[in-house]
C-alpha angles and dihedrals in degrees: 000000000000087000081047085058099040092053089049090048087050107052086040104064081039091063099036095059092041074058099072104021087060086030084058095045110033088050095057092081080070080059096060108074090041091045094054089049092057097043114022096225099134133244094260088058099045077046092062097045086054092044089055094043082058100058094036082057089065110027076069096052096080091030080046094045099036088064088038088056087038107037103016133265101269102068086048091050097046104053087043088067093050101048088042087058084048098056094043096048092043091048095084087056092059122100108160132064091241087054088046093052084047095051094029113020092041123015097033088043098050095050097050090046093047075059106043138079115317100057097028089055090035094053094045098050090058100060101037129069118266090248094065103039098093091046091050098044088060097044080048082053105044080056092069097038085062087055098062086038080062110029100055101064086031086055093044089041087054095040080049094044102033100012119241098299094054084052104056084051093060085039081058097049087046101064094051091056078067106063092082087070085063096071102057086039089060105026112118089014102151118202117203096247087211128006131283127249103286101013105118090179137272094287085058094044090044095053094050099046085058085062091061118090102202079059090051098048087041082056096053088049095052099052095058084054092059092042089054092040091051104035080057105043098044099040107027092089081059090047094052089042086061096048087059091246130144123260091247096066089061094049098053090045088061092051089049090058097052096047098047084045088064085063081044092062105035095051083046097053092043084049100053084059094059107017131038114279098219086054088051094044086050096051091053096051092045092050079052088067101045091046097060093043094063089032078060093048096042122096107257101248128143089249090057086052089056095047093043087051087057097049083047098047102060097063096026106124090343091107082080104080100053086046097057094036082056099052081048104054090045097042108018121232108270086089089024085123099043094046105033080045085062087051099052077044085073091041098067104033073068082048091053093055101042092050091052097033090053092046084042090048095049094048101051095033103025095234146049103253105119095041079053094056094036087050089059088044096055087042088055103046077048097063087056104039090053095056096063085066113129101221108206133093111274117262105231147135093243101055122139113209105249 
């Protein structure tokens, strides 16, 4: 009873403060209109910031998730929160491009990276049973899917009340509200003070996971999934905008997603227990593409916003769990940060490019179309590359028991 308390404590200050570092990051594409206004810089400009934020956010996850492994989850953590608060708060003082990629693209990235995935999930699966990793993954996930389900109106709501500046303020005190989860998320945390019979380190285990192919193809999926998530989350408020909507719509489109997401998660991290991972991560890409042909085709309303947010939502950042619980079948969890770090890696150098190229897209050609139209191709690339996965542990000297 007292292991079964101390698993649900644990998942849960995972997924709370998932909750606030992706709250925080999945709400700044509602900044950028606002921010353009106050500054002139140009959406292409305030693009760039964010695309570099994107891939920032996951050049840290492996760096993130390798001291988490070494030195153990609640330092990293720690410091996330604080440099999160930094970028948000210096952000308003920032009227150049280059002042927006340092307080953006670098210090508020890094921070919400040093708090996401690789080293939340990590942390959790080692402490809990294999049985209960996937399901937990996916409760860890849905947390930060309500954050984006409240950050997004709260974000909008302060911008209305304080501007954008005075938002990013309260974003800032926010994530420092945040720093008290860490502790029941780390006590009891044990390190392996040296390393066990047959584990030759993380550098030893990274290079020989890049010699897998079923990690490579996972790789190449996951990096369509960044260049959708981004592109989205950074340019639909344009997209509504040109559709002569409101910016609430885009705002609560935003929120939709993130709470149909939780059921995303949750139903992911239920499906890797009893189906192949690889077949549930390409069904997902496949419905994405489905999902944007009949969005295109669908005439541009408030209410076709709402049910698109839904499509989107349940696969949002769903797609998390069964790649982590893959990772984790081919490689075991003593490295999982490290290695499913390298993945979202890969995620968000797709980030980096669906953020810019959108920005890039709407200056020379006025709308979003052909990144439309790029964004259901990868989906649906993703869909194959992802069934040629061999799904069984590798077989390897170095192997560490899950």
């Amino acid at each position: 009873m007292q292991d079964d308390r101390r698993a649900t404590l644990v998942i849960a200050a995972a997924a709370a403060i998932l909750m606030v570092t992706m709250g925080v990051r999945q709400s700044m594409g509602l900044f950028v209109s606002p921010l353009n206004t106050t500054t002139g810089l140009g959406i292409a400009t305030i693009s760039l910031a964010l695309a570099v934020g994107q891939f920032t956010w996951g050049a840290i996850q492996p760096l993130a998730g390798a001291m988490a492994d070494r030195h153990g989850p609640g330092p990293v953590l720690m410091a996330g929160l604080v440099v999160l608060a930094i970028g948000s708060a210096l952000t308003p003082f920032m009227g150049s491009g280059l002042g927006l990629i340092v307080s953006l693209g670098v210090l508020s990235a890094i921070g919400s990276g040093a708090g996401s995935f690789s080293v939340l999930i990590g942390a959790a699966s080692q402490q809990l049973p294999a049985e209960r990793r996937g399901r937990a993954s996916g409760i860890i996930n849905a947390g930060g899917s309500f954050g984006q389900f409240v950050f997004a109106p709260l974000s909008q709501k302060l911008i209305q009340v304080f501007g954008w500046t005075g938002a990013m303020g309260w974003l800032a005190a926010i994530s420092l509200l945040a720093l008290p989860l860490v502790r029941p998320l780390t006590k009891g945390h044990a390190k392996p003070a040296h390393p066990a019979a047959g584990d030759h380190g993380v550098w030893h285990a990274v290079r020989g996971s890049f010699r897998d192919r079923s990690y490579i193809l996972l790789h190449l999926g996951f990096f369509t999934c960044g260049f959708h998530i981004a592109f989205l989350v950074t340019h639909l408020p344009g997209e509504v905008n040109l559709c002569g909507l409101p910016p609430t719509v885009a705002s609560w489109s935003l929120a939709i997603i993130g709470l149909s997401n939780i059921a995303g998660s949750l139903i992911a991290g239920s499906a890797v227990s009893r189906y192949r991972s690889k077949s549930v991560l390409a069904l997902m890409y496949g419905s994405r593409a489905l999902l944007i042909g009949l969005y295109l085709l669908a005439p541009k309303t408030a209410l076709t916003f709402y049910v698109f947010a839904v499509g989107l939502g349940i696969t949002w950042l769903a797609t998390v769990p069964p790649t982590a619980t893959l990772v984790g079948k081919l490689f075991g969890v003593r490295y999982l940060g490290t290695l499913f770090g390298l993945t979202l890696l890969s995620h968000q150098i797709g980030g980096f490019l669906g953020a810019w190229l959108g920005g890039i897209a709407f200056t020379q050609l006025g709308d979003f179309r052909w990144m439309w139209y790029a964004d259901m191709a990868l989906a649906a690339a993703a869909a194959i590359v992802n069934l040629p996965i061999r799904e069984a542990p590798v077989a390897r000297a170095a192997a560490v028991p899950a």
